[in-house]
C-alpha positions, 0 to 999 in steps of 0.5 A: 516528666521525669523526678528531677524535671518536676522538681526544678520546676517546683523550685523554680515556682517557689523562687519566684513566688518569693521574688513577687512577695518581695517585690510587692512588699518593697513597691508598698514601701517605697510608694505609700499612695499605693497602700488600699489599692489592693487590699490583698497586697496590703495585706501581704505587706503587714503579714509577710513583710517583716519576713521579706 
């Protein structure tokens, strides 16, 4: 694997580990019942979800 393979994968990694964030934060927005579901996701909701 060459320098430049690795590196746009890293990238592309990193763009969907923020689209799914993202993606999380808005679903527990949007649907209130889902909140303690899924502890995990409540918690990146009231921790990233400002950010987002």
């Amino acid at each position: 694997m060459d320098e430049d393979t690795i590196i746009t994968a890293m990238e592309r990694r990193r763009e969907l580990r923020d689209r799914n964030v993202h993606d999380v934060v808005e679903l527990l927005q949007r649907r209130e019942e889902l909140k303690g579901v899924y502890p995990m996701a409540d918690l990146v909701v009231d921790n990233l979800g400002w950010v987002v």
